[in-house]
N, C-alpha and C positions, 0 to 999 in steps of 0.2 A: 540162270543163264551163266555159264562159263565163259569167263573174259581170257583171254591171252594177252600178251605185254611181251614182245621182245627187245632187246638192247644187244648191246655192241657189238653190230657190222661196222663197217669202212674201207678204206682203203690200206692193202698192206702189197708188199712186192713180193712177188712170185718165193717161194722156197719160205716164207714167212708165217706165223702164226697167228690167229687171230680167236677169240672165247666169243660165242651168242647165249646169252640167257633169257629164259624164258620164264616167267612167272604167270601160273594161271588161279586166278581169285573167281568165287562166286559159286565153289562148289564144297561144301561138307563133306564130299566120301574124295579117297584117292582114283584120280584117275587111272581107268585102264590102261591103257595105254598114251604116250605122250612122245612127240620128237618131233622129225624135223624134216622138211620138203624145201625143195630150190625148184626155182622157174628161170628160163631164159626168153627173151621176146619169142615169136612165133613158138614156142617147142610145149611139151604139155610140163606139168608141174610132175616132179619126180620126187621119188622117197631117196633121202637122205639116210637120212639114221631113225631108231626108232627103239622104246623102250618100256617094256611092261613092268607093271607095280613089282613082279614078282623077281625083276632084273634081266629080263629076257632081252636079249636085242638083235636089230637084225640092220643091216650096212647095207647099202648099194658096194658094188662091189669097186667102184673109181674111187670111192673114198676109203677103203679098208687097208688100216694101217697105218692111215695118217690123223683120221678123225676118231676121234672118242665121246660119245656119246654119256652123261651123267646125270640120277635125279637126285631129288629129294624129295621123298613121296610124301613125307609127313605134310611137306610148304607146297607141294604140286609144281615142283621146281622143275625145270632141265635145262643143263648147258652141254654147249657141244663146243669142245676143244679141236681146233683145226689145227694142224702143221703141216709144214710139208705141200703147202699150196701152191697149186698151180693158175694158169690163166685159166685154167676151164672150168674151177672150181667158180669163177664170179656169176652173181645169180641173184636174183633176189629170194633170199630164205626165208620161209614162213613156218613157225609153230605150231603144229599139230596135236590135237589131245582128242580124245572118249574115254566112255565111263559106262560101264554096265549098266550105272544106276544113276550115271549125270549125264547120260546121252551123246550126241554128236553126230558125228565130226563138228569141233572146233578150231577155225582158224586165227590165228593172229595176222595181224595188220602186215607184217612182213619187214623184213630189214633189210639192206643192200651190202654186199658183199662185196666188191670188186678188189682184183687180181690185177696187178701194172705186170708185165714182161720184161 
């Protein structure tokens, strides 16, 4: 069973930058795919950033240009670097992973984000 662990959301002001990392334990092969989904109350969970063993990645397109997406395939790592934040960017983000051969979707417990104006 593949665990996820994220860290460092909080709070930052608008135009500001902020890193989340993700570490996922409990699996022997690299994950397929791995990155990152935001929720807002009532609205459905959206793909943020997202990024293949092979280094493929694919961006909603409100974050493109400010956020970067990064793994580490060996440690099943990924951080995603935000800049350039806006208020709409606050959400609670959640790390996402699967594995051809270690299954899923896997979520992580989620961190909170929030944007001050």
């Amino acid at each position: 069973q593949v665990q996820l662990v994220e860290s460092g959301g909080g709070l930052v002001q608008a135009g500001g930058s902020l890193r989340l990392s993700c570490a996922a334990s409990g699996s022997r092969f690299s994950l397929s795919v791995i990155g990152w989904y935001r929720q807002t109350p009532g609205k459905q969970r959206e793909l943020v950033a997202t990024m293949t063993n092979a280094g493929n990645t694919v961006y909603a397109d409100s974050v493109k240009g400010r956020f970067t997406i990064s793994r580490d395939g060996a440690k099943n790592t990924v951080s995603l670097q935000m800049s350039k934040m806006k208020a709409e960017d606050t959400a609670l983000y959640y790390c996402n992973a699967y594995g051809t051969l270690t299954g899923g979707p896997y979520w992580g417990q989620g961190t909170q984000v929030t944007v001050s104006s």
